[in-house]
C-alpha positions as CSV (number, residue, x, y, z in Angstrom):
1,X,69.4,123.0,73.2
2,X,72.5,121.0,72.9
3,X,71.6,117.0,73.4
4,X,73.7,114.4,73.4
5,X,71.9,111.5,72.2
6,X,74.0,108.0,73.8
7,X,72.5,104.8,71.5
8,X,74.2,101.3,71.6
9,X,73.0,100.9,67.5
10,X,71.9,103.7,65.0
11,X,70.9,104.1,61.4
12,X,71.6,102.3,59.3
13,X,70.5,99.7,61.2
14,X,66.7,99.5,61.0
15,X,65.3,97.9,64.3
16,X,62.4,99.1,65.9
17,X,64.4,101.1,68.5
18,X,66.9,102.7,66.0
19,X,64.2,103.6,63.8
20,X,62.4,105.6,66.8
21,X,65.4,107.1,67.8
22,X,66.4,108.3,64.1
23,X,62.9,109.3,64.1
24,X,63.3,111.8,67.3
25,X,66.4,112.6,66.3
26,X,65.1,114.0,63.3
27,X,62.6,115.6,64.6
28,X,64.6,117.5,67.1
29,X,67.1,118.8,64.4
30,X,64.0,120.1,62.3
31,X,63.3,122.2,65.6
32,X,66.7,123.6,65.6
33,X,68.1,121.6,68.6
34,X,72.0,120.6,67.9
35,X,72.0,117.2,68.2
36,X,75.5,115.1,68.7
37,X,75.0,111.0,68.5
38,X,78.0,108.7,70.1
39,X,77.0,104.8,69.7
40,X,79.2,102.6,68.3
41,X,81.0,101.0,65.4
42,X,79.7,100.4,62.5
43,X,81.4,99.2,59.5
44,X,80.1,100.9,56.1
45,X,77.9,103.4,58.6
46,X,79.5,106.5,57.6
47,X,78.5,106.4,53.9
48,X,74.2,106.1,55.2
49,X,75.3,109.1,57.2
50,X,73.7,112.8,55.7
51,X,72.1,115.9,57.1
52,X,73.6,118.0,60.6
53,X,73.6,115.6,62.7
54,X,76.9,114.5,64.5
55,X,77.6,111.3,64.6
56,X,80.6,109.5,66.9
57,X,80.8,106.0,66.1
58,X,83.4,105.0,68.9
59,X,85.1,101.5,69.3
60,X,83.3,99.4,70.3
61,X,84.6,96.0,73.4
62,X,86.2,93.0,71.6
63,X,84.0,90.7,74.2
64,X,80.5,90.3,72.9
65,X,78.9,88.8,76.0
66,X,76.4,91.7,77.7
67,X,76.6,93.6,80.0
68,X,80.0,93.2,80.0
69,X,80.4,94.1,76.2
70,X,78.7,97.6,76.7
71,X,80.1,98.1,80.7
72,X,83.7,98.6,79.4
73,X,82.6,100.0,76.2
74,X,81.2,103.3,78.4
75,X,84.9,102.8,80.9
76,X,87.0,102.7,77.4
77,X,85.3,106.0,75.4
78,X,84.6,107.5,78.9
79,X,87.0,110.3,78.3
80,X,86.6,110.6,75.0
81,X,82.2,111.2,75.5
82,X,83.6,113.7,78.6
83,X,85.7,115.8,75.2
84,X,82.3,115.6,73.1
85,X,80.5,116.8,75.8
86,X,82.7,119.7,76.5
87,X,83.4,120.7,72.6
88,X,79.9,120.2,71.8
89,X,79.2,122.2,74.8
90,X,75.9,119.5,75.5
91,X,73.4,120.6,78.2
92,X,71.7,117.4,78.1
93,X,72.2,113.5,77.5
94,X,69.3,111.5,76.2
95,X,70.3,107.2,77.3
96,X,68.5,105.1,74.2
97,X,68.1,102.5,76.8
98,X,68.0,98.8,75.9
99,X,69.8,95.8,75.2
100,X,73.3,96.4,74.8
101,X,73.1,100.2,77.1
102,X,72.0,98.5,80.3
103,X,75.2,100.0,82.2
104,X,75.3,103.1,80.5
105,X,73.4,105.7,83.2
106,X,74.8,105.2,86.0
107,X,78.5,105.2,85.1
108,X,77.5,108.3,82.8
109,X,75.9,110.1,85.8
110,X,78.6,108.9,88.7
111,X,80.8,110.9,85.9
112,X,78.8,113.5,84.6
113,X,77.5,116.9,85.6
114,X,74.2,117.1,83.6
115,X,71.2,116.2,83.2
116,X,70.0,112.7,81.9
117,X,67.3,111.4,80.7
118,X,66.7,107.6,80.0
119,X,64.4,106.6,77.5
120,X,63.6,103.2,78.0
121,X,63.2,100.7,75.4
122,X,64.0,97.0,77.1
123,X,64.0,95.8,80.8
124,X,64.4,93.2,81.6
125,X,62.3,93.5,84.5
126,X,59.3,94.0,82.3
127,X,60.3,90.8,80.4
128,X,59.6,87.7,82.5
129,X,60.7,85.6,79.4
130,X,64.5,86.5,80.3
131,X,64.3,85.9,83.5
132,X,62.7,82.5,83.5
133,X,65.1,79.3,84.8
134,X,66.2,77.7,81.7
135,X,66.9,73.7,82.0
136,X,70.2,73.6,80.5
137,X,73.6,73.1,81.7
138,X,74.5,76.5,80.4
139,X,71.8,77.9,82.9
140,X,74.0,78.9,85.9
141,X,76.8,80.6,83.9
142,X,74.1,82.6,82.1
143,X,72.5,83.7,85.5
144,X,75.9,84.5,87.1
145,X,77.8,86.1,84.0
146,X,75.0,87.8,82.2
147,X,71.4,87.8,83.8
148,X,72.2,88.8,87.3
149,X,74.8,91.4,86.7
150,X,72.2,92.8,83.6
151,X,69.5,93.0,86.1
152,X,71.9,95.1,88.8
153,X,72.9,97.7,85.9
154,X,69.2,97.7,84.4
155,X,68.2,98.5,87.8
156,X,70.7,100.9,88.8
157,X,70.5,103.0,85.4
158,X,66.5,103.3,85.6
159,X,67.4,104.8,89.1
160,X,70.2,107.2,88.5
161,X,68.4,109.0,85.9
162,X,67.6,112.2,86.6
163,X,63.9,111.9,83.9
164,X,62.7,108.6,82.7
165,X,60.5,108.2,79.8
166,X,59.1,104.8,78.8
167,X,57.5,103.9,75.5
168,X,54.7,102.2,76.8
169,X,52.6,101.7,80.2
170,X,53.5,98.4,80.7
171,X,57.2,99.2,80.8
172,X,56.4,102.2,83.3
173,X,54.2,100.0,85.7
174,X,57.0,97.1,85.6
175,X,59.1,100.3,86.4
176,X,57.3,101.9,89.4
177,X,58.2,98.4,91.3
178,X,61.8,100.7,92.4
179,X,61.2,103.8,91.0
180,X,58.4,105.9,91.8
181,X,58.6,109.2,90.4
182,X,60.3,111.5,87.6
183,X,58.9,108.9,84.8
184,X,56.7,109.7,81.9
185,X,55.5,107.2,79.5
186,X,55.9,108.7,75.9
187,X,55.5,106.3,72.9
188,X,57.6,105.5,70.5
189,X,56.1,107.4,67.1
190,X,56.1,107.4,63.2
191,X,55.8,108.9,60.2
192,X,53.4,109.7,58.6
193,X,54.4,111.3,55.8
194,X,56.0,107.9,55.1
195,X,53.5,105.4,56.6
196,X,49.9,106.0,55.3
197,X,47.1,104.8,53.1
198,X,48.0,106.2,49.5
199,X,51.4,104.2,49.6
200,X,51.9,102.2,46.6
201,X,52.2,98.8,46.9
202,X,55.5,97.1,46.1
203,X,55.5,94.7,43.2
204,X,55.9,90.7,45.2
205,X,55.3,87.6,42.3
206,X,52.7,85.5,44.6
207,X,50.0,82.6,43.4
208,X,48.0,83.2,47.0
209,X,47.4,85.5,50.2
210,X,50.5,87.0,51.3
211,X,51.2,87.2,54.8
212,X,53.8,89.4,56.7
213,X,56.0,89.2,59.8
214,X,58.5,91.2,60.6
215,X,61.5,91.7,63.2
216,X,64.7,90.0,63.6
217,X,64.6,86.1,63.6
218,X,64.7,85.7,67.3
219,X,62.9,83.1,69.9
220,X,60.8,85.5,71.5
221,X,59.8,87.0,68.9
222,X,57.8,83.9,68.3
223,X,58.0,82.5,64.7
224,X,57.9,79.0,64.9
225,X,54.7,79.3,66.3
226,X,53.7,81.1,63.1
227,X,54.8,78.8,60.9
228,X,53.1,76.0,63.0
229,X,50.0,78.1,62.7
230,X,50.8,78.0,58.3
231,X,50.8,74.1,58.2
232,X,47.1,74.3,59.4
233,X,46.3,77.7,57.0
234,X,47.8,76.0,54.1
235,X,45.8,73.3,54.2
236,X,42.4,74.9,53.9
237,X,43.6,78.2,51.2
238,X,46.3,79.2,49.3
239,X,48.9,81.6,51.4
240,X,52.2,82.4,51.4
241,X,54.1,83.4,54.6
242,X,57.3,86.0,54.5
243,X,59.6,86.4,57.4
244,X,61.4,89.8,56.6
245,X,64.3,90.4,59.0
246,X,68.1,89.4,60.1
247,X,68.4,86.1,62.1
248,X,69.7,86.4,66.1
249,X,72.4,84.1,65.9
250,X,71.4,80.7,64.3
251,X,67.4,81.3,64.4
252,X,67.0,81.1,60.8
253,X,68.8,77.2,60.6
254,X,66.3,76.4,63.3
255,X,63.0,78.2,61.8
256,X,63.9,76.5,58.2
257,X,63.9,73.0,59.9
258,X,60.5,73.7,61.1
259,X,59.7,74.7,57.7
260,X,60.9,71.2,56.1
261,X,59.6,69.5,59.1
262,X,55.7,70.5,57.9
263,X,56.4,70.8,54.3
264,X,56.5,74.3,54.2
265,X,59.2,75.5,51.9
266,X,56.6,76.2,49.0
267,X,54.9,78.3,51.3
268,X,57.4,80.0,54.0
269,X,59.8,82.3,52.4
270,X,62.9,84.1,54.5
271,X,63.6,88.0,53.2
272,X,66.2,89.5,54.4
273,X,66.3,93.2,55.6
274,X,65.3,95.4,53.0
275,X,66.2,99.4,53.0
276,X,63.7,101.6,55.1
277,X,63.4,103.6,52.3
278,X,61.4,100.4,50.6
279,X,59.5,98.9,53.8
280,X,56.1,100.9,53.1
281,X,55.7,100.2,49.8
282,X,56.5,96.6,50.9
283,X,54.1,96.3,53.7
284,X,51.4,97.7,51.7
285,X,51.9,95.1,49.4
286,X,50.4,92.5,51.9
287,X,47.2,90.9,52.9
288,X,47.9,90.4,56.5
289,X,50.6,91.3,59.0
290,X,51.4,88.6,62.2
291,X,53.4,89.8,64.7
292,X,53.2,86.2,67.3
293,X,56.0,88.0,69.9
294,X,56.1,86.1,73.2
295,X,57.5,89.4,74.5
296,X,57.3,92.8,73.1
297,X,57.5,96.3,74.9
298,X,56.2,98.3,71.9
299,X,56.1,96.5,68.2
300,X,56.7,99.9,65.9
301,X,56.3,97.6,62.8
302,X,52.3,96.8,64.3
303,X,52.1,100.5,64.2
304,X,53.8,101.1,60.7
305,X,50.8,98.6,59.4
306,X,48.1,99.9,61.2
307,X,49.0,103.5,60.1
308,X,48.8,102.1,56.2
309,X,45.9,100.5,56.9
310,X,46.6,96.7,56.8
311,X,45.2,94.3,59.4
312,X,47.6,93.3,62.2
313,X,47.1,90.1,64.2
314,X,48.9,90.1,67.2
315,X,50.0,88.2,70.2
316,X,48.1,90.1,73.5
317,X,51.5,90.5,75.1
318,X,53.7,93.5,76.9
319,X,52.7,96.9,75.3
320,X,50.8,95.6,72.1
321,X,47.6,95.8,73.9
322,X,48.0,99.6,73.9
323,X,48.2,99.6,70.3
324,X,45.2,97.2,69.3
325,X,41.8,97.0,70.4
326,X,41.2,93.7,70.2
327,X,38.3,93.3,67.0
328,X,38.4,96.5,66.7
329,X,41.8,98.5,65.9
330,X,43.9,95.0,65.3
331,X,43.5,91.2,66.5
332,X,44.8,90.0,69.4
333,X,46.0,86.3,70.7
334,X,47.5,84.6,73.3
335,X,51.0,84.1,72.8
336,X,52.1,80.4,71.3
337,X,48.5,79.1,70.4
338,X,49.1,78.4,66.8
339,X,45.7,76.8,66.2
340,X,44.0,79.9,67.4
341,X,46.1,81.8,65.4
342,X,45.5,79.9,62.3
343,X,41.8,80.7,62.8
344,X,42.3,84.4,62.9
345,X,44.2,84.4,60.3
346,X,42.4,82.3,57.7
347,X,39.3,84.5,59.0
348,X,40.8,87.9,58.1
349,X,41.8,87.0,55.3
350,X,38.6,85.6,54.0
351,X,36.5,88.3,55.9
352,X,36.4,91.5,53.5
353,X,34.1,93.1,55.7
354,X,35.3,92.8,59.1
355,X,39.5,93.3,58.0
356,X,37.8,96.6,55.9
357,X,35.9,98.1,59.2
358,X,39.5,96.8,61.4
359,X,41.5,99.1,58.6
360,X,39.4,102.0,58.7
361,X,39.7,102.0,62.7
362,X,43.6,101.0,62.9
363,X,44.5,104.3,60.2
364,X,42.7,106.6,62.3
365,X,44.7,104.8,65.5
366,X,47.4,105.5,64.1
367,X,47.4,108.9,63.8
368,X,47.8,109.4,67.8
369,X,51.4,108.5,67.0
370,X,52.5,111.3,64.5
371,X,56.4,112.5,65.5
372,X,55.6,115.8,65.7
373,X,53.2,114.8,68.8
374,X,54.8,112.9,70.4
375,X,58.2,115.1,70.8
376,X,56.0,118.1,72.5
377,X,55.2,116.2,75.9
378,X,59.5,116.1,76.7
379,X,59.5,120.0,76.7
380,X,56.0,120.3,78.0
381,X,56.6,118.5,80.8
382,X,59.9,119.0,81.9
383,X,62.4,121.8,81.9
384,X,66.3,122.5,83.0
385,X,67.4,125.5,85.6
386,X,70.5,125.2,87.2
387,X,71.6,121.6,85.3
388,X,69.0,120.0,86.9
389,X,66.1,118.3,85.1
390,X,62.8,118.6,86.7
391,X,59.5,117.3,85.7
392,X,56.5,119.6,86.0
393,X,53.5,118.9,87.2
């Protein structure tokens, strides 16, 4: 088949929803599917670029604030995805849907001929986090200007596809509150070729334990409850904490005041994104991995771990739980306890036996997700006649 593959943010950007979809992407083209990507913009993409793959990075909309920014990015390159489309000759359009691609179905399909499928990533309507009242006096121009017109396009997308897929059940069930059929969940996969027990670990100069989180510096991805939970670690062994990933705005000034606030700058180090190529080897080279999101749809990176066999401690929040087993596959916690997470953590770390029997458990987890598994049950269970998508039964 010819897919068109419509992402807000590609390679060589190395979130957990780029990596997925470079991951599918790949996997597709190894099948002999021609695959055309349109996102947007990137500046020093084109030389991470290799293999068949077509790749349209298109302008992307001077105004940053979303929807909006993506809304008239789809009206401005409208034309120009109707010419890909045609020279291409595409017979079906695969929406990476999440942050920034809220608005991107519906104008696509009130366009468009063909078949789409959404794959969604983010909605807000499975993240009560975003939709909570916030007491500041920026609070009604966020809900009119941003939340409220997000929310009508999530909405409206999710409906106008013609095939949804979600990457975990939680998404789907927060999902089946409008929509009710046509919608598969399918997760997000790895692989395993790269992410696996025999990896080397990376070389990292450390006195102590070395912990890991990783993911963009953000607030709900809930570091500063992590670091809370250090001052109390640090005070009983000797550990280090590493926060690998890019900051969301100006996270990282407020995360490193809460690191001089307890005294942690000894013991709290800020990495900052490292080449995919490296992240194995670099996981590997860790003691423990703590992922304390307040909201999370999938967490690839608890996946990545557990598939290497490291111990992943994790908040018991959005679709994590369908990753770990609590005690058994992974830890989980309630999101923002820091004391309770301090206890987990200086237990697993001290704890050779239980963390070995959690490792042995999480690798063979892990293995559910392979790529080449998880890319059979979009042709098995759908099909196209006539340019329409169907979804069998």
């Amino acid at each position: 088949m010819n897919i068109l593959i419509l992402t807000p943010d590609f390679a060589p950007s190395i979130g957990g929803v780029e990596i997925a979809t470079k991951l599918l992407i790949d996997e597709l083209s190894r099948r002999g599917h021609h695959i055309v990507v349109v996102t947007t913009e990137r500046k020093g993409a084109q030389s991470a670029e290799t293999g068949d793959i077509k790749i349209f990075r298109l302008r992307d909309f001077p105004i940053k604030l979303d929807p909006w920014r993506s809304f008239f990015f789809i009206k401005q390159n409208l034309k120009t995805i109707s010419r890909i489309i045609h020279d291409e000759k595409i017979e079906l359009i695969n929406v990476v849907h999440f942050d920034r691609s809220y608005p991107f179905t519906f104008i696509l399909k009130k366009n468009l001929d063909l078949p789409i499928i959404t794959t969604v990533h983010v909605t807000w309507f499975a993240d009560p986090i975003y939709r909570k009242i916030r007491f500041t006096i920026k609070e009604p121009l966020r809900r009119i200007l941003r939340l409220y017109p997000g929310m009508w396009m999530d909405k409206k997308s999710i409906e106008s596809a013609d095939m949804v897929i979600t990457i975990s059940k939680h998404l789907e069930d927060s999902i089946r509150a409008f929509r009710k059929d046509r919608i598969i969940t399918i997760p997000n996969a790895i692989d395993l070729s790269k992410f696996n027990p025999g990896v080397s670990p990376a070389k990292i100069d450390c006195d102590g334990y070395r912990i890991l989180c990783t993911g963009r510096l953000s607030p709900e991805k809930g570091q500063m409850f992590l670091i809370e939970a250090m001052k109390i670690v640090v005070s009983s062994i000797n550990a280090h904490l590493f926060l690998l990933g890019s900051s969301n705005g100006n996270e990282i000034d407020k995360l490193q005041k809460i690191v001089s606030k307890y005294g942690l700058e000894k013991r709290v180090h800020f990495i900052s994104p490292i080449p995919y190529d490296e992240v194995p080897s670099y996981y590997k080279a860790m003691d423990l991995i703590v992922q304390p999101s307040l909201s999370e749809s999938f967490g690839i990176a608890i996946l990545e771990n557990m598939a290497l066999g490291n111990v992943v401690i994790a908040s018991e929040v959005g679709g994590i739980p369908e990753l770990i087993e609590d005690g058994k596959t992974g830890v989980l916690v309630p999101p923002g306890d820091p004391i309770l997470m301090s206890e987990k953590i200086v237990e697993f770390l001290l704890n050779k036996i239980k963390s070995s029997q959690i490792k042995n458990d999480a690798i063979r987890k892990s293995k559910e997700f392979d790529i080449a598994k998880n890319v059979d049950p979009i042709f098995r269970r759908s099909k196209i006649k006539n340019n329409i998508f169907h979804t069998a039964a």
